[in-house]
C-alpha positions as CSV (number, residue, x, y, z in Angstrom):
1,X,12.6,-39.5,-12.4
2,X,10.4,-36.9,-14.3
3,X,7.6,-38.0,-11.7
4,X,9.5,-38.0,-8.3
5,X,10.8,-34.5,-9.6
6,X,7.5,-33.0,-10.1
7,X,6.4,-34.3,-6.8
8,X,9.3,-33.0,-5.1
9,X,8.1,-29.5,-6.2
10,X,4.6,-30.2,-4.8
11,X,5.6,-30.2,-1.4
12,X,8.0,-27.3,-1.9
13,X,5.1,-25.7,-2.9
14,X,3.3,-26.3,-0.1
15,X,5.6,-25.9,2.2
16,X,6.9,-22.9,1.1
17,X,3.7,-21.3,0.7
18,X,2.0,-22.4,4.1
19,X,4.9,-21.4,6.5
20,X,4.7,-18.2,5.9
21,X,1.3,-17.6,3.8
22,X,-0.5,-15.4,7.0
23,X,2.1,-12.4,6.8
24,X,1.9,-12.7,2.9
25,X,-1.9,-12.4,3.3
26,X,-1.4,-9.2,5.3
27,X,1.0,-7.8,3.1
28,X,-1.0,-8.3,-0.1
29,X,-3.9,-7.2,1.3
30,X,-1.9,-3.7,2.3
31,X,-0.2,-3.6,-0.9
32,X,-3.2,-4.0,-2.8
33,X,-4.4,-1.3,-0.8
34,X,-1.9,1.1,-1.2
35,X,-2.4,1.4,-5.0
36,X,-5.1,3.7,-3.8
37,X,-3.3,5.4,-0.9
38,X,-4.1,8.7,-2.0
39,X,-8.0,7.8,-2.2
40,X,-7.8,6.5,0.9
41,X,-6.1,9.1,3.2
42,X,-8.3,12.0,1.5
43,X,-11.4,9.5,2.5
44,X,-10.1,10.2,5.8
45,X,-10.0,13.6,6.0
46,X,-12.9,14.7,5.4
47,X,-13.1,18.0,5.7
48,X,-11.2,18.3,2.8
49,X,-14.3,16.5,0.6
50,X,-15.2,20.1,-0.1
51,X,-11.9,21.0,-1.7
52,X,-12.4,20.5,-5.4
53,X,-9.5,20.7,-7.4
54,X,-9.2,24.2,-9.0
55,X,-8.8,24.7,-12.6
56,X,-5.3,26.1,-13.0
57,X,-2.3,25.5,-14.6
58,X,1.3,24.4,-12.4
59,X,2.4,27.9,-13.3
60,X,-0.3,29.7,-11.6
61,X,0.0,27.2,-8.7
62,X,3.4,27.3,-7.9
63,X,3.1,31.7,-8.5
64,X,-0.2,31.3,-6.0
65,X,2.3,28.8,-3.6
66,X,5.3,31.3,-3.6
67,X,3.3,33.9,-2.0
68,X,1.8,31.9,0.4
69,X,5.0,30.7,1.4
70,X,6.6,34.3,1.6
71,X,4.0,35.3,3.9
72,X,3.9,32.7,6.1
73,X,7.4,30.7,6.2
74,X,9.4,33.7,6.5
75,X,12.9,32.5,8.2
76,X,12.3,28.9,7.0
77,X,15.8,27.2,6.0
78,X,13.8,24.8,3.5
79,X,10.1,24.8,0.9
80,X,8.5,22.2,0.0
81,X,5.7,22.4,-2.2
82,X,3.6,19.6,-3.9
83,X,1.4,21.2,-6.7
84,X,-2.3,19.8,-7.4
85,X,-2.8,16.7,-9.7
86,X,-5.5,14.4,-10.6
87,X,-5.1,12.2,-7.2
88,X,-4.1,15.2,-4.9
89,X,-6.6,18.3,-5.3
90,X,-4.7,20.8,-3.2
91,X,-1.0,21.9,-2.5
92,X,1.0,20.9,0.1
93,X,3.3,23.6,1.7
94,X,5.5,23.0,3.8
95,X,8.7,24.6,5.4
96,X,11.4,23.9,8.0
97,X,13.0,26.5,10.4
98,X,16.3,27.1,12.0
99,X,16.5,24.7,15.1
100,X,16.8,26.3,18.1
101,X,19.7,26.7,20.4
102,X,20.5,23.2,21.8
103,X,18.2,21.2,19.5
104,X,21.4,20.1,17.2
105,X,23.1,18.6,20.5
106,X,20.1,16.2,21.1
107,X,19.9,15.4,17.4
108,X,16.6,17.3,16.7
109,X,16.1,18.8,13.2
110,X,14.5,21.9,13.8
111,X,10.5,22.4,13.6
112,X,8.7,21.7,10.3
113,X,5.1,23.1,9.4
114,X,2.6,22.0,7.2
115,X,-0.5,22.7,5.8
116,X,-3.0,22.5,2.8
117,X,-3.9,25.9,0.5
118,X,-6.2,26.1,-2.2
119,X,-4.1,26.3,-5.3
120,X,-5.8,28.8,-7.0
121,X,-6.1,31.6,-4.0
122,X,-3.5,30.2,-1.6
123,X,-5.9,30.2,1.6
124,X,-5.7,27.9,4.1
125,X,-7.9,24.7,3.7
126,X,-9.8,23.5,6.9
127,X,-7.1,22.0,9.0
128,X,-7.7,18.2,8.1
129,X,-7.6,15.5,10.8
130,X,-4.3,13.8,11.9
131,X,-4.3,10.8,10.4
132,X,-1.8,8.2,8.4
133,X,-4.0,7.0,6.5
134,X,-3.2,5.0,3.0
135,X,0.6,5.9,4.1
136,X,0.0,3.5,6.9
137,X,-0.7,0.7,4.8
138,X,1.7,1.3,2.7
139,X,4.1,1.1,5.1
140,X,2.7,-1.6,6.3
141,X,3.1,-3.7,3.9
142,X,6.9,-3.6,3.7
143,X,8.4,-2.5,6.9
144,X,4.8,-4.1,9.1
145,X,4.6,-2.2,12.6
146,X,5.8,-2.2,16.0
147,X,9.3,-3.3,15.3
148,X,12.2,-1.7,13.5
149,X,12.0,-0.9,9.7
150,X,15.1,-2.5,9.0
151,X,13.8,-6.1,11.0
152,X,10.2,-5.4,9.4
153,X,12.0,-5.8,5.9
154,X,13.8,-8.6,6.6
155,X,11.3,-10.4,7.5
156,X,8.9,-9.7,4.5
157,X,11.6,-10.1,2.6
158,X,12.2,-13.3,3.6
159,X,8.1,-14.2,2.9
160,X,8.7,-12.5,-0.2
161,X,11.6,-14.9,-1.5
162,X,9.5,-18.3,-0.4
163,X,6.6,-17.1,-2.2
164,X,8.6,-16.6,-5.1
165,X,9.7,-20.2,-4.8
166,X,6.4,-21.4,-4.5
167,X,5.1,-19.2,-7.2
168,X,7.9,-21.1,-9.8
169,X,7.3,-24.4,-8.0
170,X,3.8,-23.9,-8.7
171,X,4.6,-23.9,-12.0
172,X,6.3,-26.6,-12.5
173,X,3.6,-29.0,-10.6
174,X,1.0,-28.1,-13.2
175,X,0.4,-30.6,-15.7
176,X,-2.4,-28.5,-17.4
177,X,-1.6,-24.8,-16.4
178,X,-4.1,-23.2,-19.2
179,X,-6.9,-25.9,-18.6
180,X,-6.5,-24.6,-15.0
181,X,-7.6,-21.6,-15.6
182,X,-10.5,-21.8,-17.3
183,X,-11.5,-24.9,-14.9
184,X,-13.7,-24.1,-11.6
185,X,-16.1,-27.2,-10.6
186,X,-18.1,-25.8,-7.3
187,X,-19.1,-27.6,-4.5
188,X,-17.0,-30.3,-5.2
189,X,-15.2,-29.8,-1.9
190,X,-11.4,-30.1,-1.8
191,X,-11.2,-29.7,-5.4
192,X,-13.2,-26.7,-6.0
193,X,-10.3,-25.3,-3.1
194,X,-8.0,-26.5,-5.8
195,X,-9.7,-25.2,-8.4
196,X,-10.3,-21.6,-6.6
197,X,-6.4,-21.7,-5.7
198,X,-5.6,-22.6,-9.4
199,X,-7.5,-19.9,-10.9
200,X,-6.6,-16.9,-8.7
201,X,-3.1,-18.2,-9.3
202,X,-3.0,-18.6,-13.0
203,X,-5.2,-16.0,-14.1
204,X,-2.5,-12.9,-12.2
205,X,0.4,-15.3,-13.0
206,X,3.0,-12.6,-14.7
207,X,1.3,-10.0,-12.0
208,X,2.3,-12.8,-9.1
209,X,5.8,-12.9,-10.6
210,X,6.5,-9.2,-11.3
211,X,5.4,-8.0,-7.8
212,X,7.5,-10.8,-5.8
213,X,10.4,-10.2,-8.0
214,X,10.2,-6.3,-8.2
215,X,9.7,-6.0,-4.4
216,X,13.0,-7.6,-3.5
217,X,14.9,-5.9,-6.0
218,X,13.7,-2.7,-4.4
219,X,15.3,-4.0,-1.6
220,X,18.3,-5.5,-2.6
221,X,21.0,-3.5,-1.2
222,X,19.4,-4.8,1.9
223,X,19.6,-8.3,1.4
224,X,22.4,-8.7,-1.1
225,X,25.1,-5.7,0.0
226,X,28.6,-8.0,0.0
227,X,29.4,-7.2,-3.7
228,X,28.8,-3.9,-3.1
229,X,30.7,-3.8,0.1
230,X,33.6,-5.7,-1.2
231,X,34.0,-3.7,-4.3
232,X,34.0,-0.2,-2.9
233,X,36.0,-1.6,0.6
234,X,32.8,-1.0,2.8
235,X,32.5,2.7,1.1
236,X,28.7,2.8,0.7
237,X,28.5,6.3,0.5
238,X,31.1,6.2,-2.9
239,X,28.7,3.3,-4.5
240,X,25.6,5.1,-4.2
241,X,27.1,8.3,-5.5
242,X,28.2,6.3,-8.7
243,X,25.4,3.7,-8.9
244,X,22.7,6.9,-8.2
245,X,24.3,9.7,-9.4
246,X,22.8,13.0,-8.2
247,X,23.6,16.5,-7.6
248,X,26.2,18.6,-6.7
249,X,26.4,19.2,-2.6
250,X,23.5,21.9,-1.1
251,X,25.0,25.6,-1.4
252,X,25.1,26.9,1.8
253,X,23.2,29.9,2.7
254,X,25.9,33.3,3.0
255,X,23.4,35.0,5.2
256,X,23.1,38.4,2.5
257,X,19.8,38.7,1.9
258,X,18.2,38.1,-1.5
259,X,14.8,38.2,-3.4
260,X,13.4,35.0,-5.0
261,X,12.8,34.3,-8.4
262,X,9.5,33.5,-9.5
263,X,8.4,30.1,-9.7
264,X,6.2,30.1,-12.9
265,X,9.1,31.0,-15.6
266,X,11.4,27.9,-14.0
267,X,7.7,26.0,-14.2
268,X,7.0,26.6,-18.0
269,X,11.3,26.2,-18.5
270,X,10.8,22.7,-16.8
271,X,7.7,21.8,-18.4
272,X,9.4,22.6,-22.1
273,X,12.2,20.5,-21.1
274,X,10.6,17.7,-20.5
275,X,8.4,17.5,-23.4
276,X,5.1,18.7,-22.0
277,X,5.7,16.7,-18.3
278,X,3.8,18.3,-15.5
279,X,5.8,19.7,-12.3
280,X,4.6,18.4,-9.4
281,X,7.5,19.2,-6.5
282,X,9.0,22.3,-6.1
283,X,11.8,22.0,-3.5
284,X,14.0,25.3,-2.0
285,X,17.3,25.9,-0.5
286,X,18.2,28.7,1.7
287,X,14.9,31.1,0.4
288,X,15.8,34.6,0.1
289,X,19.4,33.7,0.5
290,X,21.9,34.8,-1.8
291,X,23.0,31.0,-2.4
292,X,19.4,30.0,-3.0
293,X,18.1,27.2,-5.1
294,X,15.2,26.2,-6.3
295,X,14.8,22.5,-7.3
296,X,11.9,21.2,-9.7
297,X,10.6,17.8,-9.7
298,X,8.7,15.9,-12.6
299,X,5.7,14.3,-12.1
300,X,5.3,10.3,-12.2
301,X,3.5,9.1,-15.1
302,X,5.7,9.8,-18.5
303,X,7.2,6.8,-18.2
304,X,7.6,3.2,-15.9
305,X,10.5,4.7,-13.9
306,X,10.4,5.7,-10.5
307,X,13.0,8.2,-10.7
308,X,11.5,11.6,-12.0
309,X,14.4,13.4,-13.4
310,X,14.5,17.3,-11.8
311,X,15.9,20.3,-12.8
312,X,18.0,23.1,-10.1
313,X,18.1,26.4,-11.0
314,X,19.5,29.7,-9.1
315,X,17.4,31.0,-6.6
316,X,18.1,34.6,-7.1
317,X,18.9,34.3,-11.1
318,X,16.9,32.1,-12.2
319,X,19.8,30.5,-14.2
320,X,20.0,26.5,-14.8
321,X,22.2,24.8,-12.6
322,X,21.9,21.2,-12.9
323,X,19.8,18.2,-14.6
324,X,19.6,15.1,-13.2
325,X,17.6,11.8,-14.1
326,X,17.4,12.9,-18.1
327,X,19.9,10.0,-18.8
328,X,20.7,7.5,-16.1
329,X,23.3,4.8,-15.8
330,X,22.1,1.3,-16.9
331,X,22.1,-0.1,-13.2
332,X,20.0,3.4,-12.1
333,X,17.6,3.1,-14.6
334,X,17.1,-0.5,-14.3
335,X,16.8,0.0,-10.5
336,X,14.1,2.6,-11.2
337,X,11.8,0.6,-13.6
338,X,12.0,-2.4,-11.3
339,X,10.8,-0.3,-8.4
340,X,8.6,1.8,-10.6
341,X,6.7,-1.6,-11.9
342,X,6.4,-2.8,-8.4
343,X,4.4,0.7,-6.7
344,X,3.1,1.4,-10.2
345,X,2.3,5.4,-10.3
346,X,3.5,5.3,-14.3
347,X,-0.4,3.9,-14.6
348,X,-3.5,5.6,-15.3
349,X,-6.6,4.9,-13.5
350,X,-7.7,1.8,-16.0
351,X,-3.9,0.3,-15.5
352,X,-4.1,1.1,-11.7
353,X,-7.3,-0.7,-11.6
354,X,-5.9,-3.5,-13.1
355,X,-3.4,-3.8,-10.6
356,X,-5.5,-3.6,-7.8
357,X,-8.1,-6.4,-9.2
358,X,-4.6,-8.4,-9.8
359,X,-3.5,-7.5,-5.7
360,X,-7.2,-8.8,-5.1
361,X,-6.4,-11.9,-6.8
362,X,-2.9,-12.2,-4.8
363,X,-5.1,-12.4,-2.1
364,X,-6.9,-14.8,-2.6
365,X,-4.5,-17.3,-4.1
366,X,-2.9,-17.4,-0.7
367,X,-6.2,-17.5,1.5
368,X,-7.2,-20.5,-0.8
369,X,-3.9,-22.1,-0.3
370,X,-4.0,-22.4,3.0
371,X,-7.7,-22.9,3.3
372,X,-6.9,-26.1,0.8
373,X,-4.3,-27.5,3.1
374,X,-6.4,-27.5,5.9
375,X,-9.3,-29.1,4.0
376,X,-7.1,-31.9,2.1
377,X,-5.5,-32.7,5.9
378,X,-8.9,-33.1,7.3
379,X,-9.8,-35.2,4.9
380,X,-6.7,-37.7,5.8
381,X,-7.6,-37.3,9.3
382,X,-11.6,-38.0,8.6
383,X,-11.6,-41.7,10.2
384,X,-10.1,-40.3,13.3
385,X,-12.3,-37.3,13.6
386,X,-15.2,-39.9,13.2
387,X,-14.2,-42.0,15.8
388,X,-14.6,-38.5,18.0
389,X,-11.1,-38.2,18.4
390,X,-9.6,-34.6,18.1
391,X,-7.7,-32.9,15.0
392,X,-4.0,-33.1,15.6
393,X,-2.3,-29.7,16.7
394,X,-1.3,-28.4,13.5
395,X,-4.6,-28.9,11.9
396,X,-6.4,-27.1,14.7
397,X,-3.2,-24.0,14.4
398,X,-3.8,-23.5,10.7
399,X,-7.1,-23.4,11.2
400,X,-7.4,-21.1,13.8
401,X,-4.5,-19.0,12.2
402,X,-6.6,-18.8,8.4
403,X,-9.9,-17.3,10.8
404,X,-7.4,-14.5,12.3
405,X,-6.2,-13.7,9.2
406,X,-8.5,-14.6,5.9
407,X,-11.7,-13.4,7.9
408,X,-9.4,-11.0,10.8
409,X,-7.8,-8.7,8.1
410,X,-11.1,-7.5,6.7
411,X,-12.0,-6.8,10.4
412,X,-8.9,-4.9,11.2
413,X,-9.4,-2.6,8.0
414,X,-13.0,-1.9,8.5
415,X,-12.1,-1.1,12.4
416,X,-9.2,1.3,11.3
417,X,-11.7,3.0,8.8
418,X,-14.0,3.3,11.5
419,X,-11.8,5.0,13.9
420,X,-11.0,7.3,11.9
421,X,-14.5,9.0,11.8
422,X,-15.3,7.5,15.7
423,X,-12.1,8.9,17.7
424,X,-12.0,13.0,18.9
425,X,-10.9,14.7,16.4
426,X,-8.6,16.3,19.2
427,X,-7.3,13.1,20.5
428,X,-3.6,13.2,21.3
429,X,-1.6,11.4,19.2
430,X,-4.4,10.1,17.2
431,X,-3.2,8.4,14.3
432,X,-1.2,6.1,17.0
433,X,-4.7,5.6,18.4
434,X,-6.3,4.2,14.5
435,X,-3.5,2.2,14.2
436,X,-3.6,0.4,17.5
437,X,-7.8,0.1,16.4
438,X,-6.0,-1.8,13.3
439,X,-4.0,-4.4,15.3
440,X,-6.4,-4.6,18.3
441,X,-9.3,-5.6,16.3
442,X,-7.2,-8.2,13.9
443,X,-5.6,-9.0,17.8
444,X,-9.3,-9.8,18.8
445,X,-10.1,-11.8,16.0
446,X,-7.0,-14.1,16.1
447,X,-7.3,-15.2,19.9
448,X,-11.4,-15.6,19.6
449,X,-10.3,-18.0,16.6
450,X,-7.8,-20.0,18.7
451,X,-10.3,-20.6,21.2
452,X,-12.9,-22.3,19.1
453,X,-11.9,-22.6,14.7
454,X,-15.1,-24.0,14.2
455,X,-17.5,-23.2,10.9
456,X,-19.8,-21.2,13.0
457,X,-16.5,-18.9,13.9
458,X,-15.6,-18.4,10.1
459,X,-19.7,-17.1,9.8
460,X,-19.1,-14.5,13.0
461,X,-16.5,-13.3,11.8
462,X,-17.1,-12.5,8.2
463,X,-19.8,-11.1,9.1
464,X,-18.3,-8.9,11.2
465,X,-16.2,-8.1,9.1
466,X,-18.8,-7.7,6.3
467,X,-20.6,-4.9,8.1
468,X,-17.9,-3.4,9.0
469,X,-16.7,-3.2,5.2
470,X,-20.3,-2.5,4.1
471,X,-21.2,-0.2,6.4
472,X,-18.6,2.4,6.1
473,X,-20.9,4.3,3.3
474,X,-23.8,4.8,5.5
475,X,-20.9,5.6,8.0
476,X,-19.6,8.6,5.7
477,X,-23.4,10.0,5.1
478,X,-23.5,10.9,8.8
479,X,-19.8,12.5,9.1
480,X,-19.2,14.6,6.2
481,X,-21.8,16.2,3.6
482,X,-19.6,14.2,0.6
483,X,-20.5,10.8,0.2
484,X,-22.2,8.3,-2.6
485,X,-25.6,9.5,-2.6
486,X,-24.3,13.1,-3.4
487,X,-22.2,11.9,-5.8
488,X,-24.3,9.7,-8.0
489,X,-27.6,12.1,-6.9
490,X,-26.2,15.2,-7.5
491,X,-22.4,14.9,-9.0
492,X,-20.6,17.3,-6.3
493,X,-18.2,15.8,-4.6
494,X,-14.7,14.0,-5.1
495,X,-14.9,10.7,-7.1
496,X,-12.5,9.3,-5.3
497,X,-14.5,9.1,-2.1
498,X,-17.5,7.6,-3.9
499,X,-15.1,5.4,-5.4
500,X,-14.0,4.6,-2.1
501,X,-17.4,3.8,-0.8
502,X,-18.6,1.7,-3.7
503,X,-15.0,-0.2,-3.0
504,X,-16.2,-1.0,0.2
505,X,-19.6,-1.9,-0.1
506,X,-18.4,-4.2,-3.0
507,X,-16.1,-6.0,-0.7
508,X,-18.3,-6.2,2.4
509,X,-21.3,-7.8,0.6
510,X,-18.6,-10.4,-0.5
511,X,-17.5,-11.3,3.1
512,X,-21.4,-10.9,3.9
513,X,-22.2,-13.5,0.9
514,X,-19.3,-15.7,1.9
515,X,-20.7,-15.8,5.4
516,X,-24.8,-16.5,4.1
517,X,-22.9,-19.6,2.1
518,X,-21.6,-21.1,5.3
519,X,-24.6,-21.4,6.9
520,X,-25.4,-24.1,9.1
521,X,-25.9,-27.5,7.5
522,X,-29.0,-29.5,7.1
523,X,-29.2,-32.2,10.2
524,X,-29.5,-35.0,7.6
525,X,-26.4,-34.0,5.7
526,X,-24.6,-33.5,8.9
527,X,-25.0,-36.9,9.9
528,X,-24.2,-38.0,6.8
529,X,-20.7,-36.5,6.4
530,X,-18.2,-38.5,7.9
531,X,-16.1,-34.9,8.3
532,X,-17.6,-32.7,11.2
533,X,-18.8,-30.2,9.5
534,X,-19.0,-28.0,12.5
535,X,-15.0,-27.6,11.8
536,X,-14.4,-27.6,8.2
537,X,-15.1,-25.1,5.2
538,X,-14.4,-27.8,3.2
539,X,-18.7,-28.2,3.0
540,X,-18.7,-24.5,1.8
């Protein structure tokens, strides 16, 4: 009984891992990614490599923001200003302004404006490129593209909850868990698959089990909302207010004009409040109203939760208004450390780190999971296949499908990388145009693969996807005067775009080593195998 039960998890495992293992692939890969979102979307706007974070404290910031904003968003109904941190070396302003008549009736919300300012002077940076850069993958790896956000999260959602029962089924199939993961035997064919898929699995085990669980508790209202629904009679709006609990309704503006208070007494006020936390959003109501407010945010990293407590004060007075987050309700703060484990901004670079190498081990637990199944099934089919029959359908699908996406993903990433720096900077709607270089090139990839999934295609295309990867540092020596060399050279320059670059390279001269080890076979060994080894990585 103990045997046919362990068995029955073995093909739940596979089962539940292979039907859905491609759009897991693609949303590990982003999520990975997006640990580093920041990075990435300042290595895509270049021409703000040459804005070093200045020196200052958040109370000379947000004093240097508040007259920027007074000169220039004069009549705005709403500020919003991001101070400077480690990961973001300028400020963000930006403002929203009365709609104009007729805009309400069509639903519009008025115009917003933003831009970038040096924190220590307030001047305007170089207008950056439009671009979505590491938002887009972020994005992507929850709500995916071209289809609505609600069906994208369904349907990773849905991924999310088999891998989750292929991650405990997993568990329970292994005999010898810890032997596994110190147990790699190479070229040993389908076992070293095993023994790839084993590692990568055990080795990020509690990592593999936090991010499944965590990501669809995030979404849980989503998936689960009857017992909410049923308890507050379909009043959704009366459980968030309890389950969340927030402030007090916006004061409307009264239209008598009124001078601000300055920003850096309510910053050092905050700041003492919370023990020495940083400010890093400064949000206004109604500025130079008589009703204004002026709303300060905390900065991630005191703790695991995602839900920085804040602090409103009177616009005009200065006076404290309201707290909120200093002591939430057990089901809000349980909420927020789940969701705050899962995107991980409590980390510091070393933790982050950790989390990305664990992301990069996600990864490749599912692309060897698949890539196993399709070697062990070849294997059954072997006498057939020698005979010079064909593989059956499915064999020939899965194979195809883990080219488009183990070796296709890489291509797509290094294609929307490369767009970035290739496209007019003036091009109309251009971060629609990088994104449809994303899902073109993996588009590419996945049809070549379904027209041949042969050995020699999984070489082309990791090589392809190698130099695209790889190259992207000589890439950013020829558009922007910020890059590796200068950094390692001559120490100017932001780390996080050498870091970026070194990321890269790192990763392409994987794929590039990957493909060299997939080289043709000897003819001797060829005709030796009974297993074409024309179709199989299983030789690899």
């Amino acid at each position: 009984m103990k045997e046919g039960f362990r068995q029955s998890m073995a093909w739940l495992h596979t089962w539940s891992g292979l039907l859905v293992c491609w759009i897991l692939l693609l949303v590990f890969c982003a999520g990975t990614a997006s640990y580093y979102r920041n990075e990435i979307t300042l290595w895509m706007q270049p021409e703000l490599h040459g804005a070093a974070a200045s020196e200052v404290t958040t109370e000379v910031a947000a004093k240097v923001a508040q007259q920027a904003m007074e000169e220039r968003a004069t009549g705005a109904t709403r500020w919003f200003i991001s101070l400077p941190g480690e990961r973001n070396p300028a400020t963000q302003l930006g403002w929203s302004k009365p709609s104009q008549p007729g805009e309400k009736k069509r639903g519009r919300r008025g115009n917003f404006h933003s831009e970038k300012a040096d924190p220590a002077t307030g001047e305007v940076l170089s207008k950056p490129r439009e671009t979505r850069g590491g938002e887009f993958l972020y994005r992507l790896h929850f709500d995916l593209h071209y289809m609505s956000a609600i069906w994208g999260r369904w349907i990773v959602g849905f991924c999310a909850m088999f891998m989750f029962v292929s991650i405990i089924s997993g568990i329970v199939t292994h005999k010898r868990i810890f032997k596994d993961l110190f147990t790699f035997r190479p070229k040993k064919g389908q076992r070293s698959w095993l023994d790839a898929h084993n590692v990568t699995a055990v080795l990020a085990l509690p990592y593999h089990m936090m991010i499944t669980y965590t990501g669809l508790v995030t979404l849980m209202f989503l998936y689960m909302p009857s017992g909410a629904t049923a308890a507050y009679k379909g009043d959704q709006d009366a459980f968030f207010a309890e389950a969340f609990p927030g402030r007090s309704d916006e004061r409307k503006a009264t239209g008598v004009a009124a001078p601000l208070t300055p920003f850096a007494p309510l910053v050092r006020q905050a700041e003492q409040h919370w023990g020495g936390g940083k400010v890093e959003r400064i949000s206004v109501n109604n500025p130079g109203d008589a009703n204004a407010t002026v709303t300060l945010s905390r900065a991630s990293g005191r703790d695991m939760s995602s839900k920085q407590p804040s602090l409103e004060f009177d616009g005009v007075s200065g006076k404290l208004l309201a707290t909120d987050g200093d002591a939430l309700p057990g089901a809000a703060a349980t909420h927020g450390v789940m969701y705050g484990l899962h995107i991980a901004r409590f980390g510091g670079p070393l933790l982050r780190a950790l989390f990305f190498l664990s992301g990069l081990a996600g990864c490749a637990m599912v692309a060897t999971g698949a890539l196993l199944w399709a070697v062990k099934t070849r294997q059954k089919q072997a006498k057939a296949l020698a005979a010079g029959k064909r593989a059956s359908f499915g064999l020939r699908l899965v194979e195809a499908l883990n080219i488009g996406a183990i070796a296709g993903i890489p291509i797509a990433f290094g294609a929307y990388f490369w767009a970035n720096r290739l496209l007019s900077v003036t091009m109309e709607d251009r971060p629609k145009e990088e994104i449809a270089c994303f899902f073109g090139a993996w588009a590419l990839a996945a049809i070549i693969a379904q027209l041949r999934p042969s050995r020699a295609m999984w070489r082309m295309q990791l090589a392809a996807g190698a130099f695209l990867l790889a190259s992207l540092p000589v890439l950013n020596v020829f558009t922007t005067s910020s890059h590796l060399g200068v950094t390692l050279f001559l120490g100017r320059g932001p780390v996080a775009v050498a870091a970026f670059d070194m990321v890269v390279l790192v990763l392409g001269l994987g794929l590039a080593y990957a493909a060299f080890k997939l080289k043709p076979l000897p003819v001797k060994a060829a005709k030796a195998a009974p297993v074409k080894p024309a179709q199989t990585m299983e030789a690899a």
